[in-house]
C-alpha positions as CSV (number, residue, x, y, z in Angstrom):
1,X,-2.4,10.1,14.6
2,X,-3.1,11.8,11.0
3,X,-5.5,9.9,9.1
4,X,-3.7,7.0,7.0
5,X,-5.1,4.8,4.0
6,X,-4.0,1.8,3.4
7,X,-4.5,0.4,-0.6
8,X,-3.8,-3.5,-1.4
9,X,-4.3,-3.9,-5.3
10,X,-3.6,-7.1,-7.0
11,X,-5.5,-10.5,-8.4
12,X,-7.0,-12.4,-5.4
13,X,-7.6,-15.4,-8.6
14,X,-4.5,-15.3,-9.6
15,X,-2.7,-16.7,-6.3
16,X,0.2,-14.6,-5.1
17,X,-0.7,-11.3,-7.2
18,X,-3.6,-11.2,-4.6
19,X,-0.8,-10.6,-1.3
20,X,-2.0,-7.2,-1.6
21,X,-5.7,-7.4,-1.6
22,X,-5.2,-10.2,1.5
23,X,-3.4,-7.4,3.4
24,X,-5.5,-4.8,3.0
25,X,-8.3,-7.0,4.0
26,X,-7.1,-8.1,7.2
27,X,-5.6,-4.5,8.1
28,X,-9.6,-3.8,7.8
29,X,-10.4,-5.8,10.6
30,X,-8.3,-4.6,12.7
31,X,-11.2,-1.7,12.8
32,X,-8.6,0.9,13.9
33,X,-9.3,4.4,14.7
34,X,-8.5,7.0,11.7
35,X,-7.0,3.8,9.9
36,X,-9.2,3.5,6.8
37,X,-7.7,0.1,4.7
38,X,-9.5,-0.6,0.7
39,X,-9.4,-3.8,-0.9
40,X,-8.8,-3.3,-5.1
41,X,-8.8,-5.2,-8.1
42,X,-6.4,-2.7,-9.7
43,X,-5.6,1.4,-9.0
44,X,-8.7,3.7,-10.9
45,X,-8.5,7.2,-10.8
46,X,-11.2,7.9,-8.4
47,X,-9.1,6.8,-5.5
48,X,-7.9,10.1,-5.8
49,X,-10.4,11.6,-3.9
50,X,-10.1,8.9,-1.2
51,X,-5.6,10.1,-1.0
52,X,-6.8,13.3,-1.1
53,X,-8.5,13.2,2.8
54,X,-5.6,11.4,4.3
55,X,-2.4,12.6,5.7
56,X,-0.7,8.9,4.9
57,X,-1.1,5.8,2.3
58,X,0.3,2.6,2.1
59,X,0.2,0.9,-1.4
60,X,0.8,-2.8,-1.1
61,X,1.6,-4.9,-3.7
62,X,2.8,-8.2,-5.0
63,X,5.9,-8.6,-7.0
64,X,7.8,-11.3,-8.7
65,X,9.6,-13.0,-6.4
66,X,12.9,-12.2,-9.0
67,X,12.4,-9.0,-8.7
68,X,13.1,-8.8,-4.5
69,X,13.7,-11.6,-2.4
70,X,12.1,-9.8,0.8
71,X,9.2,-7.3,1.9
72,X,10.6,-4.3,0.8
73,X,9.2,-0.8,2.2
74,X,9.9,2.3,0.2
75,X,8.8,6.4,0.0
76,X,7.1,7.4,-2.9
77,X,6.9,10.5,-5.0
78,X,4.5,11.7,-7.4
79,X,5.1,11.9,-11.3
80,X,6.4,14.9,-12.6
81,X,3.5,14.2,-15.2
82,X,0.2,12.8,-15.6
83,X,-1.1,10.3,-18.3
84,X,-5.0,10.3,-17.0
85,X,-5.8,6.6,-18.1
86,X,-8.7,4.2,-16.4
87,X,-6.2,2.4,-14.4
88,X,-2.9,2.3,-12.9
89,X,-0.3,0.1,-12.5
90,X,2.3,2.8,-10.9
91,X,0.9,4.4,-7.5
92,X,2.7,7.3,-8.4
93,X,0.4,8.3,-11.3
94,X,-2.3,8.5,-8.4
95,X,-0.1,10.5,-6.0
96,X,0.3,12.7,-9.4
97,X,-3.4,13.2,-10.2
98,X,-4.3,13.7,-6.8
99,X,-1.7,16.6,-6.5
100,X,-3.2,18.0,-9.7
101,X,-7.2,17.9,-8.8
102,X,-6.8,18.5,-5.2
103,X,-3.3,20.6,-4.7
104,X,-2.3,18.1,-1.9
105,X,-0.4,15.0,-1.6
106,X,-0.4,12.4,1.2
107,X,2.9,11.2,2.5
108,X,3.2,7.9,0.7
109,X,5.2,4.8,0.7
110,X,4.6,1.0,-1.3
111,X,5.1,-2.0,0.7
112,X,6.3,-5.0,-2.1
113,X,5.8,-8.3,-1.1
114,X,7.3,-11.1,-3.0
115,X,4.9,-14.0,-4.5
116,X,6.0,-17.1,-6.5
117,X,2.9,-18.5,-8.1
118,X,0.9,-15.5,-10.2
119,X,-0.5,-18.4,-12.2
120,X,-4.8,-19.0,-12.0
121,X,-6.2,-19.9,-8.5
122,X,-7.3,-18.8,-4.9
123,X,-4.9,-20.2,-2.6
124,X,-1.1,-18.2,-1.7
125,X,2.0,-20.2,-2.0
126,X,4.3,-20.6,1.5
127,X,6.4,-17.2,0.3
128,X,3.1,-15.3,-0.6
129,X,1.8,-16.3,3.1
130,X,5.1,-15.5,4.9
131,X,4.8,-12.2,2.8
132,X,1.5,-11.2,3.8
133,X,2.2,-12.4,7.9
134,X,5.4,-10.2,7.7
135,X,3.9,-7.1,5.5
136,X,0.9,-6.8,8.7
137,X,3.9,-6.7,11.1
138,X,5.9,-4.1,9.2
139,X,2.2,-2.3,9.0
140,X,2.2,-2.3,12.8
141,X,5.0,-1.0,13.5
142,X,4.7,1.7,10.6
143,X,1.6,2.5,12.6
144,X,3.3,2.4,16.1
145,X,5.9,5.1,14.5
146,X,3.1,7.4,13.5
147,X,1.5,7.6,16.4
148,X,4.3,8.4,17.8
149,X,5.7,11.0,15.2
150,X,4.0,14.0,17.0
151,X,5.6,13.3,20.5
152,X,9.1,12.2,19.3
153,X,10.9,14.6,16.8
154,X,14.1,12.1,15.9
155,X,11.0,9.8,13.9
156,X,11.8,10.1,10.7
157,X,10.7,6.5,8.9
158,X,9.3,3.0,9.5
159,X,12.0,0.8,11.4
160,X,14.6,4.2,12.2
């Protein structure tokens, strides 16, 4: 399998807006081969390095549960531009910047998870916990579809 990173960002005080650090987090002990899985606060410019050595990332994320009413998968590009900054909120700035300093560019794709509480505490609500059980199955099988790229030519995304 090519080497893949997976990136959960978000507020773990801030309930729900910490779905993505939880993922990450538990994706770590999994302790899988050529799986390397980072817990952060928010997306810094030096994580370009880190997309840089990889042949895949996974961004997760939480999202306003107005904004998608399920986990929601989807491919991502990098920016036609780069505004160099000392954080990101788009993932596709650091997909541009990594392009930029190291003329290379993982395969990348966001996983959204819907939350319902972004308000001051530790705990997920009932969506943000459903979110983050479903998210590490759709990581699995994203996985399971990796591994088996190289062997099965018809693969062309998660869930096909």
């Amino acid at each position: 399998m090519s080497k893949c990173l997976i990136i959960g960002y978000g507020n773990s005080l801030r309930s729900d807006d910490g779905i993505g650090e939880r993922v990450a987090e538990v994706v770590a002990s999994w302790h899988l081969p050529e799986v390397r899985s980072l817990s952060r606060f928010q997306l810094t410019p030096e994580l370009a390095e880190n997309l840089a050595e990889v042949d895949l990332v996974i961004f997760v994320d939480a999202c306003q549960d107005t904004e998608i009413e399920t986990i929601e998968l989807k491919s991502l590009q990098p920016l036609n531009s780069i505004n160099i900054r000392s954080h990101f909120s788009d993932p596709r700035a650091i997909l541009s910047l990594t392009q930029a300093l190291y003329r290379k560019c993982p395969e990348a794709w966001l996983l959204a998870i819907p939350g319902a509480n972004f308000q001051l505490g530790d705990r997920l609500s009932s969506l943000g916990e459903k979110g983050v059980a479903e998210a590490l199955i759709q990581i699995k099988n994203f996985l399971r579809v990796e591994v088996n790229r190289g062997s099965k030519d018809d693969v062309k995304s998660p869930g096909s």
